[in-house]
N, C-alpha and C positions, 0 to 999 in steps of 0.2 A: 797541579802541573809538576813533569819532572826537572828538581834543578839543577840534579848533577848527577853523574854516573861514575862509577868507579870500577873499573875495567883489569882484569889481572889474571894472566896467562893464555890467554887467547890470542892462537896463531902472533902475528906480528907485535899483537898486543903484548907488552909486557906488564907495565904496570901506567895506567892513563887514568885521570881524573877529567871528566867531560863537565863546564860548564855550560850548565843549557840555558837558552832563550826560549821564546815561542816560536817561533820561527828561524832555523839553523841552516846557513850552508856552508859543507865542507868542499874546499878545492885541495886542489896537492897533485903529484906527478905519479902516474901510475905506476901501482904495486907498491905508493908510501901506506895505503891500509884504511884508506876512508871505508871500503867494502866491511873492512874485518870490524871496525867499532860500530858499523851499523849490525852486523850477524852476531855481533857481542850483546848486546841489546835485545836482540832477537832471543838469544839464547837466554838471557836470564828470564823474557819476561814467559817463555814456553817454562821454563824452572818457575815460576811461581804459582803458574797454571799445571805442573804435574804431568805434564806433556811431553815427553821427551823423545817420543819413537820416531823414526828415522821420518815417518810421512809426516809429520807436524811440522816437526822442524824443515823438511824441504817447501812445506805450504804456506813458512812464513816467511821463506827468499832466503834460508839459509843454506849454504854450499857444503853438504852433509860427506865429509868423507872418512877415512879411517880415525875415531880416537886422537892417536898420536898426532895425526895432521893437525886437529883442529886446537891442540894445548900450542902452545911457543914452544920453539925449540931451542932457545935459550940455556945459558950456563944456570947450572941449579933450580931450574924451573920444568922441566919436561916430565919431572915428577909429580906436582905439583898440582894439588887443582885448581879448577877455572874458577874465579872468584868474581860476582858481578853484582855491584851496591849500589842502591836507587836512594835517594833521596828527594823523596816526591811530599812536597810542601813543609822540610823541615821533619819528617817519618824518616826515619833510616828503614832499609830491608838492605839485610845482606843473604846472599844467593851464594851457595858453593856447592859446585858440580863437578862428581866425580867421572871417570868413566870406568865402568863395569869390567870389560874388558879393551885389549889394544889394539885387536882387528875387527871388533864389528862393532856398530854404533848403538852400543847399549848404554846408558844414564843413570847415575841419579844424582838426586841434588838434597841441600838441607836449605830449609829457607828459615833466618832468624832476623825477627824483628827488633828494634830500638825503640821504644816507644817515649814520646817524650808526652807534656802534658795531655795534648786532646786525645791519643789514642789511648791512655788512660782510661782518661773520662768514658771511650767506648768501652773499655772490661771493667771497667765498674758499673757499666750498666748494666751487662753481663750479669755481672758477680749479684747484682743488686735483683734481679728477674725473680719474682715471684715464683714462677714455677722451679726454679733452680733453689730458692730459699726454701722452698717445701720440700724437696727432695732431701738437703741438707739436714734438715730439722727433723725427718723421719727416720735417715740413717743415726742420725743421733740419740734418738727415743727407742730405738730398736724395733722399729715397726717396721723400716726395712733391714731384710738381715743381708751385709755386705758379701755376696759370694762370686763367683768368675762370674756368672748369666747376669748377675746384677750390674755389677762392675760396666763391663763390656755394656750394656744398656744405658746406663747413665753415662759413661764416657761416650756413646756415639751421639746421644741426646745433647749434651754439650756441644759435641763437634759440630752436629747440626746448625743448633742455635747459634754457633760462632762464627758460620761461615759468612751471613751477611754483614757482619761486623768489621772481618777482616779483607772481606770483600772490596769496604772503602776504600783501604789501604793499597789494595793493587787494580783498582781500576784505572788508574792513569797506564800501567805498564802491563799487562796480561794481555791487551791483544794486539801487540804490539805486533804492525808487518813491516816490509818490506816492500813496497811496489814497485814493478818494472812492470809496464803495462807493456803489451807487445799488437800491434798491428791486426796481426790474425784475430788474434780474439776479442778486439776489440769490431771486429767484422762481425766475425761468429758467437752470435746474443744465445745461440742453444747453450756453448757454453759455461758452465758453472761448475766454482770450485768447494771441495771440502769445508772449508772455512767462508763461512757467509757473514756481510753480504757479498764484500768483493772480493775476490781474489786477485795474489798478486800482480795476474799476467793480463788480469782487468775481467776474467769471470764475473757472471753474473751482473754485469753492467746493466742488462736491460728489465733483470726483475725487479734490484732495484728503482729503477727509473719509472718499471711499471708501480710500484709499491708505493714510490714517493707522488704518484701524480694521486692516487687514490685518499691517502693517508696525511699527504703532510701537503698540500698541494700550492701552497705558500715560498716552499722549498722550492719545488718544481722548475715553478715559475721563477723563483730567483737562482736556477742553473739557467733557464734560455733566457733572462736578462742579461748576467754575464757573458752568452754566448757573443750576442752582438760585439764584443771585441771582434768578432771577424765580419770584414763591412761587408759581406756579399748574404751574410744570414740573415734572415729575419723570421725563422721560427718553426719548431719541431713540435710534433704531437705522436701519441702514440692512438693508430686506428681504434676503433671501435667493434669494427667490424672483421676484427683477427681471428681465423679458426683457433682451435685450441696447441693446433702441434705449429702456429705460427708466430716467430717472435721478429718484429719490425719498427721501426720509427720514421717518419716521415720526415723530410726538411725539406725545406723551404729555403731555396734560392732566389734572390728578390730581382736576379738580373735578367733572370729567362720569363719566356711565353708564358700566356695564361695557359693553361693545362700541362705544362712540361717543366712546371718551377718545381715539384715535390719530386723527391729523391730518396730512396734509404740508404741504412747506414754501411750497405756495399759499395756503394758509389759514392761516397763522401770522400773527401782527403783525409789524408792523416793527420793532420792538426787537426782537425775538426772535431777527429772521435777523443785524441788526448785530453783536449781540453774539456769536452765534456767530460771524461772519464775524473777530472782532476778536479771540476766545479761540483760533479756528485761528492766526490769523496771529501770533500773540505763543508758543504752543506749538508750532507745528511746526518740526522740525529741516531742513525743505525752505522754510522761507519765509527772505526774505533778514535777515543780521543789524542790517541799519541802513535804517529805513525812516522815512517821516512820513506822518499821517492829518490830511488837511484839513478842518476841522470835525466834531470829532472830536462832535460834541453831537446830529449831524444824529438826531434821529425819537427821541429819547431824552427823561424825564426827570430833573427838575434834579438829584432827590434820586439818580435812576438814574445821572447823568452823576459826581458826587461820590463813586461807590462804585467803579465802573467802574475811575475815575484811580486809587485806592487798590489794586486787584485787578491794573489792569496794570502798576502800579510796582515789584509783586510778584512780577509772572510775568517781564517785564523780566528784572528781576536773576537769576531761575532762569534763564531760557531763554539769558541773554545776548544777549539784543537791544537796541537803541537806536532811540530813535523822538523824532520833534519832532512834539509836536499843534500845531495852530489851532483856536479856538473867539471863539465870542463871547458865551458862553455862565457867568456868572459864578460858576454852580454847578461847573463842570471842577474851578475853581481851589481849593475847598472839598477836594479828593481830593488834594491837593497835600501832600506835608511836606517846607519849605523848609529845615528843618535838617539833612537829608538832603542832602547835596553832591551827590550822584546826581540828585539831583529839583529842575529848577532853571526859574523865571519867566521870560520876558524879553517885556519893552514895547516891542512894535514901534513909532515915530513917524517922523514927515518933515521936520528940521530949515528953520532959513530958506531954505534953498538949494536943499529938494526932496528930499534924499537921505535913504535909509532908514539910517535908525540905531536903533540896538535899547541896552535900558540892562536891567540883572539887578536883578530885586527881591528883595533880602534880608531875612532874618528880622527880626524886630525884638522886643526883647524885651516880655512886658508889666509896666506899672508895676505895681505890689504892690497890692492891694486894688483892682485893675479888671479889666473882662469882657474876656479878649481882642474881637481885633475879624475876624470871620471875613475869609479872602481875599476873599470874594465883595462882601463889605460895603464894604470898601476900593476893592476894584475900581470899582465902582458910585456913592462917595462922591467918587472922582476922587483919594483918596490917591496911589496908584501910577500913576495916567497909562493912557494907553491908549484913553480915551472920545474923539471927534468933541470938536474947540474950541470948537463953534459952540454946545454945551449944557450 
């Protein structure tokens, strides 16, 4: 899991240290930069994956525009490059991305690791590989004679063998999206995006769903278990008898007629497809392990939104996923339990100088003979920060 991020030159971002939970939501007044530390993130983990051309980076909810926009435009920084450091279980990786040029969105990055004990221990496994010791041992006996063809062959043979190695290392962070799931596509199952299984605008929803009823069918079924949060469901399937150019799901309405209770996913509401879209993504063993969902409230009720954050704080910790929300929405924060170190608040604002800085809201206990005071109420009342100055 990742525990902290460290953020430096990016648009609003100047210099930000993230400590993460499993479960992360960021509030604040719009344009303090919750969007930017999420597309900050975004960006390093396309930088560890080698990925940096303009459609990657827009597939993984990054807002792609000239160069210059996307560094800070800060005193002694607009030169500077983008610096973005993971600290994913005690492993440092630090990430520094240049841009190429200033009007078109060309990249590159250096990615340098810190390695402390365990990651070690995997380049000494490395180091220690029998066929790697034979290579060694031959270059040394002069049986192989070292020249560019040779060279170039055992250095890409290493790279090779290294890559599932350092693989470990950034599987928490390299597929890291962005999700804003959108309505349309979450109608339209033909659609599917570059990046599988989901995309961020909720592509490919329904191959997953078809994949996970085949394969993992356990899963499945524990997405239309959680569905029942909504009392009028009682259960989806996907036909049988689908032509090949047809992609559907059936639901089940428990309030209507025999023969007029199944439905697809045209005519459903839009909570309905959200929430499945969000019970796939936190259950499947093919979605990525560290992700964030931007307005996580979108087409939802408040009381819906407050239950929601409870169920996936929940599934979180089963599935071993990590996710940072954004809402603006006071009821999110209501599904919250801050005594849970896993489950953790942060205030996004924009000090005197412009820069996004973020502060962690901790539990507070209550005085003896008074009403707690929900998160939401706090929020709202201006306790914890986060609302526009101007109100």
């Amino acid at each position: 899991m990742v525990k902290e991020v460290r953020i430096q030159n990016y648009k609003s971002v100047q210099d930000l240290t993230l400590e993460l939970g499993r479960v992360n939501i960021l509030i604040g007044a719009n344009g303090c930069g919750k969007s930017n530390i999420l597309e900050a993130i975004a960006f390093g983990s396309a930088a560890a994956e080698d990925k940096l051309g303009k459609e990657f980076l827009s597939a993984r909810g990054i807002r792609v525009t000239e160069p210059a926009w996307m560094k800070s435009g800060f005193y002694r920084t607009i030169n500077q490059p983008i610096n973005i450091d993971f600290n994913i279980a005690g492993e440092i990786t630090e990430i520094e991305i240049n841009n190429v040029n200033s009007f078109f969105s060309g990249w590159s990055s250096k990615v340098k690791d810190k390695f402390t004990a365990s990651a070690k221990e995997l380049m000494e496994s490395l180091m220690n590989d029998p066929i790697h010791k034979e290579i060694l041992s031959k270059i040394k006996s002069g049986e192989i004679k070292i020249d560019e063809e040779k060279t170039k062959t055992v250095l890409e043979d290493s790279a090779t063998r290294m890559k599932p190695l350092l693989s470990l290392l950034y599987q928490d962070i390299s597929n890291f999206l962005i999700y804003a799931p959108e309505n349309t596509f979450l109608r339209k199952f033909e659609e599917e995006s570059q990046i599988e299984p989901l995309g961020i605008r909720g592509e490919g929803l329904f191959k997953l769903l078809s994949v996970m009823s085949h394969e993992t069918p356990e899963e499945f079924h524990e997405i239309i278990e959680n569905l029942e949060l909504i009392d009028w469901f009682e259960g989806f399937e996907i036909p049988k008898d689908l032509v090949f150019t047809e992609r559907r799901i059936r639901i089940k309405d428990r309030f209507l007629e025999e023969g007029l209770q199944y439905f697809d996913q045209r005519s459903a509401n839009e909570g309905f497809l959200f929430l499945m879209f969000y019970f796939a993504l936190f259950i499947s063993k093919y979605t990525p392990k560290f992700f964030a969902i931007d307005n996580i409230d979108t087409s939802l009720n408040p009381k819906l939104c407050s239950e929601l954050i409870k169920i996936l704080s929940k599934l979180a910790k089963k599935h071993d996923k990590q996710v940072i929300f954004t809402t603006h929405n006071p009821a999110v924060l209501d599904g919250l339990n801050l005594n849970d170190d896993e489950q953790r608040l942060l205030v996004v604002s924009r000090n005197k100088d412009g820069h996004t800085k973020t502060k962690r809201v901790l539990p507070i206990a209550t005085p003896e003979g008074e009403i707690p005071v929900r998160l939401s109420e706090q929020f709202m009342r201006g306790y914890i920060g986060g609302l526009p100055k101007n109100f």
